[in-house]
LOGULUM-266786 format. One record per residue (C-alpha): residue in three letters; x negated, z, y negated. Coordinates in pm, whole numbers, plus 50000, padded with zeros to 5 digits. Example, Ala and Ser with C-alpha at 12.3 -4.5 7.8 and 13.67 -1.06 7.14 Angstrom:
# LOGULUM-266786
ALA487705078050450SER486335071450106
//
This chain:
# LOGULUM-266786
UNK517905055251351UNK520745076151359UNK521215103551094UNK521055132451352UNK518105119951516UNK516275119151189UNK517225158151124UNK515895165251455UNK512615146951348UNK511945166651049UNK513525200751179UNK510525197751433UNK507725196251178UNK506855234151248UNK503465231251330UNK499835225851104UNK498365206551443UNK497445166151456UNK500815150051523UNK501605110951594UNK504145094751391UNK505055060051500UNK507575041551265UNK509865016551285UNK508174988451271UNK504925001251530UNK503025012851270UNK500815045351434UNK499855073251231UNK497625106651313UNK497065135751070UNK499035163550991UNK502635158850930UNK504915173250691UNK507965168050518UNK509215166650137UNK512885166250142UNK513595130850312UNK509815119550281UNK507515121850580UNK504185130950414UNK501355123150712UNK497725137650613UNK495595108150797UNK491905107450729UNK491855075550439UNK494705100050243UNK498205110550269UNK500685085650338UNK504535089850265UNK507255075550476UNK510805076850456UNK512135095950723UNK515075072250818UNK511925046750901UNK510315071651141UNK510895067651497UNK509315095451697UNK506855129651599UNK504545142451860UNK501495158051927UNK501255145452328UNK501755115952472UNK503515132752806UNK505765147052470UNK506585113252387UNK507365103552729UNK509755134352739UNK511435121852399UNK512215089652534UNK513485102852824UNK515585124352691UNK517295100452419UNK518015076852741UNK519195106152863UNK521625111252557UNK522565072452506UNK523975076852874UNK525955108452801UNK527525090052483UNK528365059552674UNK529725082452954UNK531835103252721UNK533125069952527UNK534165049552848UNK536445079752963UNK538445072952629UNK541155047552544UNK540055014152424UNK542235018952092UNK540475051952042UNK538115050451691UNK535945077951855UNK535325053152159UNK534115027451960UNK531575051251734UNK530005067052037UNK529465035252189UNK527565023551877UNK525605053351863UNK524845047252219UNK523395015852158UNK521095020751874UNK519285052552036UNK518835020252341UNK517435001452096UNK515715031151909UNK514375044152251UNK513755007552347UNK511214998952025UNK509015038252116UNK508695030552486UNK507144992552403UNK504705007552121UNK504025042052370UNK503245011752608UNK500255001552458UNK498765037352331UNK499835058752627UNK497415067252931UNK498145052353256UNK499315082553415UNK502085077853166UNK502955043453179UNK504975044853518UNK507425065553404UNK507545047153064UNK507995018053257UNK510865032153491UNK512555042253165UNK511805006553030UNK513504989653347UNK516805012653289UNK517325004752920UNK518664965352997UNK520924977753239UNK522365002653002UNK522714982052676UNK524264956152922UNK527074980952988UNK527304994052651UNK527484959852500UNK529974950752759UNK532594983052688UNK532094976252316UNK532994938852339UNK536284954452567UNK537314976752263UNK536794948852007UNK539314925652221UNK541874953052295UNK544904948352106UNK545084954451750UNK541554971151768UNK539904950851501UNK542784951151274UNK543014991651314UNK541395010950983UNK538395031351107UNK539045065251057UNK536845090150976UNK535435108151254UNK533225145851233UNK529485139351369UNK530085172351514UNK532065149851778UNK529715127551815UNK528405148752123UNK524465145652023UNK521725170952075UNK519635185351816UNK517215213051865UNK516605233051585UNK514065256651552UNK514785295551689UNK514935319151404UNK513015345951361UNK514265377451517UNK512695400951257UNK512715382050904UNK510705391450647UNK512105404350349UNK509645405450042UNK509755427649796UNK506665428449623UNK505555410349263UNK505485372049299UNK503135372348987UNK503345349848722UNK503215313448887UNK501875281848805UNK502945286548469UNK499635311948411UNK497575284448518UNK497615261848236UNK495805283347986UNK492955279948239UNK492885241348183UNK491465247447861UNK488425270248005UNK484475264047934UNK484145267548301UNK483685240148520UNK485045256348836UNK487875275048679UNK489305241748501UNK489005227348868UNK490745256849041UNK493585257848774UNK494275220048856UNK494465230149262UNK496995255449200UNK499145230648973UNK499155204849238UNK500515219349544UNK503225221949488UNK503435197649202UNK504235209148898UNK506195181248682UNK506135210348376UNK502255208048363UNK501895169648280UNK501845169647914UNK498845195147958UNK497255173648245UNK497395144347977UNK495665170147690UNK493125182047961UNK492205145348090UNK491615135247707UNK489125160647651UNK487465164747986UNK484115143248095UNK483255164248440UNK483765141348693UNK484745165848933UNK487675181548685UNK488835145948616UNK489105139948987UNK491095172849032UNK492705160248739UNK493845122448879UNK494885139349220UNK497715159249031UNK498925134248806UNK499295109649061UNK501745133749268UNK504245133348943UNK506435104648782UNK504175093648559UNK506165061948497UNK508475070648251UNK505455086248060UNK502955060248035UNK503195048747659UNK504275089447523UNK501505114047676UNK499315087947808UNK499425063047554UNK495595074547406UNK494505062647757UNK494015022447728UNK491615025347406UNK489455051747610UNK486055044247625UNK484235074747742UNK482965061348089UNK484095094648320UNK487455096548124UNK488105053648172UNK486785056948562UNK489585081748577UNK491905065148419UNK491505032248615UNK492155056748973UNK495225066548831UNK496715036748783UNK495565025149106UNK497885056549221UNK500735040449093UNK503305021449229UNK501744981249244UNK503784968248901UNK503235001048750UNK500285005348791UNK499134966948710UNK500734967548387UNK498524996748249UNK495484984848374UNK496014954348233UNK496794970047914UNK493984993947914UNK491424961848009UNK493284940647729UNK492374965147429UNK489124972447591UNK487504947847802UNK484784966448035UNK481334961547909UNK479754989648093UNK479134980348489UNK480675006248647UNK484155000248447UNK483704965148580UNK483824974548922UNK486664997248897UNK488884971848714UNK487714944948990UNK489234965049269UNK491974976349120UNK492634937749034UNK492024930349390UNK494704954649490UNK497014949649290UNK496914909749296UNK499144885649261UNK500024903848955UNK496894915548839UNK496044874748820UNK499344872848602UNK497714898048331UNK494234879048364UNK495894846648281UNK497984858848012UNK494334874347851UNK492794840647889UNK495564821947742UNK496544851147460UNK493674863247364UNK491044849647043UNK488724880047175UNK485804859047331UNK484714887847516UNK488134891047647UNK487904858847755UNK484784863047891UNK485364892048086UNK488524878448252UNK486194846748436UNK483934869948545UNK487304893848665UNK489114865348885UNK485464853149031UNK485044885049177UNK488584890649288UNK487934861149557UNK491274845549535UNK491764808649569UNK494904814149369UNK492704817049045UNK491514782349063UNK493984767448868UNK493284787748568UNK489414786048629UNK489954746848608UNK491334753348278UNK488134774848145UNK485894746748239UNK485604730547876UNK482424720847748UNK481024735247477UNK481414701347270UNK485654701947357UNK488384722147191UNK488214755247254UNK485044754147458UNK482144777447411UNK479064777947620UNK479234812047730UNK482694804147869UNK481634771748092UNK478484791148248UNK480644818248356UNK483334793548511UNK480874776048675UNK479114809048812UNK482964821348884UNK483664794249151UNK480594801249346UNK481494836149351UNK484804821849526UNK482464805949721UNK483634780449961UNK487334785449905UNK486654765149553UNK485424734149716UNK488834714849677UNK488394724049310UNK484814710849355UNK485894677849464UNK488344674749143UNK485424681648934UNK482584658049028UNK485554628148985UNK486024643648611UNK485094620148305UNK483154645048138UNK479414640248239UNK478124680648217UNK481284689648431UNK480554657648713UNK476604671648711UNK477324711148743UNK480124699948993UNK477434680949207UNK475074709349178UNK477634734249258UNK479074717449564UNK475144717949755UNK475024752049646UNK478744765749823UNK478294745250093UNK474364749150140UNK474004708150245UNK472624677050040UNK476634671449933UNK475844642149720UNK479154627249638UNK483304631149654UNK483514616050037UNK480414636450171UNK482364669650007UNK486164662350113UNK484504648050492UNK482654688250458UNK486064701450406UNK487664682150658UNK485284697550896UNK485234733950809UNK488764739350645UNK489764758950918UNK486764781750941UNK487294785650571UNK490524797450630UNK489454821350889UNK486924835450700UNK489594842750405UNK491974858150639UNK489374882350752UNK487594888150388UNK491124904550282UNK492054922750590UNK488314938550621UNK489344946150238UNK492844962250275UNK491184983050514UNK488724997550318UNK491045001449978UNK489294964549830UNK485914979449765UNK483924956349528UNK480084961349487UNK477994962249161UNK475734930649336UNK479164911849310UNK478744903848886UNK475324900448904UNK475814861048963UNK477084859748611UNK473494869748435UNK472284836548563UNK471524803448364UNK473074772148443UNK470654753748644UNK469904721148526UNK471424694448805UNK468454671548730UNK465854694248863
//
């Protein structure tokens, strides 16, 4: 999007009203919209979400608003290509204007297809009018730029440097007030005074004291957000608490003022801990968790939970730190804990290293523990596993061909008794299989990869024995 157009976006976030932002690549947002320097911050109901401005395509609150932006930017591509044709075809102005022209076309082009689909039908004939004049323009703006490129000596020419001032477009800025305020009166102390009221004995202070420190954000207060966070076990402060450490760059602070956080083991202070790092940007955050589950594995449900969708967010990496735990690590409830881990997250990608848990107790560097919970870990996949199923009842080892057998009438709820009855079953329902993945993880993005308690429950079962 042109530079100007952007300025024009954000100069018109005025309003506290329900605004649509569309983006670049159709995306449709609704909350309240403001901005952060270049960032477009939209309040939508699931959370704030922050978009780069030069990626946001049109701000309104109407839909006949919309249809009036589009209008207008034809309006303005025309002007531009009007203004550039009545200059010489060796003229370094001519060939910016017509450039400009065409990407608000294309701009304009990309607003009025996604307005298309969202706009009332009272608005769509008009959108569609607009529609049917774009081609026609970008034909002729395409055509007088291809006539400057071939005039002689044009390509060869240095560009020169040309004011946007020139450029001819139209940007409405907001009116200025006609009677500005001028204040006069104490500003009081700041955010600064807020920090000694981290430290209070009550509840609702601490919480108030965090409120005022995180809008704006206060970058000066995170060493005493780190203090507060180690101390506090309210659940409410903690959540205050998470909510204005996650606005700073915590990055560069991770192993200084929050290295005490991956031994915690208080089980407020670790719930909080494991939201923050969800905060974080994917890698970030993926390498603390995984450093805060390697020197304490979760033993308490609720920690188990939080890790599991955090893992599911955060995967493929997060399955990176789980396999470097089960090969690294001589802790056997490490171990332990990182089967149960990539059952729940309910990626087929895991299969590889669940094939490589699945030792018996008798073989090197088997324990008994481990092969129940691998077993247990691809039914939990569910029927995603089943080509892993079909390697296993062929394997040499006897306990691994029986619990294989069992396993594959379990998944796939039929009297599966060999290899060609299983691979003919996954012949047959591959594809719903497949389906049923593709909708698992989209139902999940949508609702931040919530994973239930009842999901590890499946690992407090015995092996059943495949001869009853």
């Amino acid at each position: 999007m042109p530079r100007l157009l952007v300025a024009a976006l954000l100069l018109a976030l005025g309003g506290a009203g329900t605004r649509t932002v569309i983006t670049r690549e159709g995306k449709i947002l609704e909350g309240t919209v403001t901005r952060e320097g270049a960032i477009v911050v939209v309040a939508t109901p699931t959370g704030p979400v922050r978009l780069p401005a030069q990626t946001v395509v049109a701000i309104f609150e109407t839909y006949p608003e919309a249809r009036r932006e589009a209008a207008s930017r034809v309006g303005q591509a025309k002007k531009l290509f009007e203004e550039a044709t009545a200059k010489p075809e060796r003229d370094p102005l001519r060939r910016r204007l017509l450039a400009v022209s065409l990407d608000i076309c294309r701009e304009t082009r990309d607003l009025i297809q996604t307005l298309e689909g969202q706009a009332p039908a009272a608005e769509r004939a008009e959108l569609n009018e607009l529609m049917r004049q774009l081609p026609q323009l970008m034909r002729l703006v395409r055509d007088a730029k291809g006539a400057t490129a071939t005039a002689e000596g044009s390509l060869d020419d240095a560009l020169e440097p040309v004011p946007l001032e020139t450029l001819g477009l139209e940007v409405r800025f907001p009116s200025a007030g006609s009677d500005p305020t001028e204040v006069k009166e104490d500003l009081g102390p700041g955010q600064v005074a807020m920090l000694g009221d981290l430290a209070s004995t009550d509840t609702e202070t601490r919480v108030l004291a965090i409120r005022k420190l995180t809008s704006p954000p206060a970058p000066h207060a995170l060493p005493a957000f780190s203090k507060a966070m180690q101390k506090e076990s309210q659940r409410e402060v903690l959540a205050a608490l998470v909510e204005a450490i996650a606005r700073l760059d915590v990055e560069p602070h991770l192993k200084t003022e929050f290295a005490w956080a991956v031994g915690e083991d208080e089980l407020n202070r670790r719930l909080a801990i494991i939201a923050l790092g969800r905060r974080l940007p994917s890698r970030t955050g993926c390498d603390f968790l995984g450093d805060c589950f390697r020197t304490r594995p979760p033993t308490h449900i609720q920690v188990r939970v939080a890790f599991a969708s955090a893992f599911r967010k955060f995967r493929p990496k997060s399955i990176e730190i789980l396999r470097e735990v089960l090969v690294k690590s001589k802790d056997p409830a490490a171990r332990a804990e990182a089967v149960r881990q990539l059952g729940v997250l309910r990626d087929r990608a895991v299969l590889p290293l669940l094939k490589m848990t699945l030792v018996p107790s008798a073989g090197p560097g088997g324990s008994p523990d481990l092969f129940r919970l691998s077993i247990f870990a691809l039914e939990s996949l569910g029927k995603a596993s089943v080509p892993l199923v079909v390697e296993l009842m062929g394997d040499a080892n006897s306990d691994i061909k029986r619990q294989a057998r069992a396993l594959a009438k379990r998944i796939t709820e039929e009297e599966v008794d060999g290899i060609d009855e299983l691979q003919k079953w996954w012949s047959r329902n591959r594809r719903y299989v497949d389906e049923e993945d593709k909708a698992f993880w989209k139902e999940q993005e949508t609702k931040d990869f919530p994973v239930g308690a009842d999901e590890f429950r499946i690992f407090e079962r015995r092996l059943p024995d495949p001869r009853e």
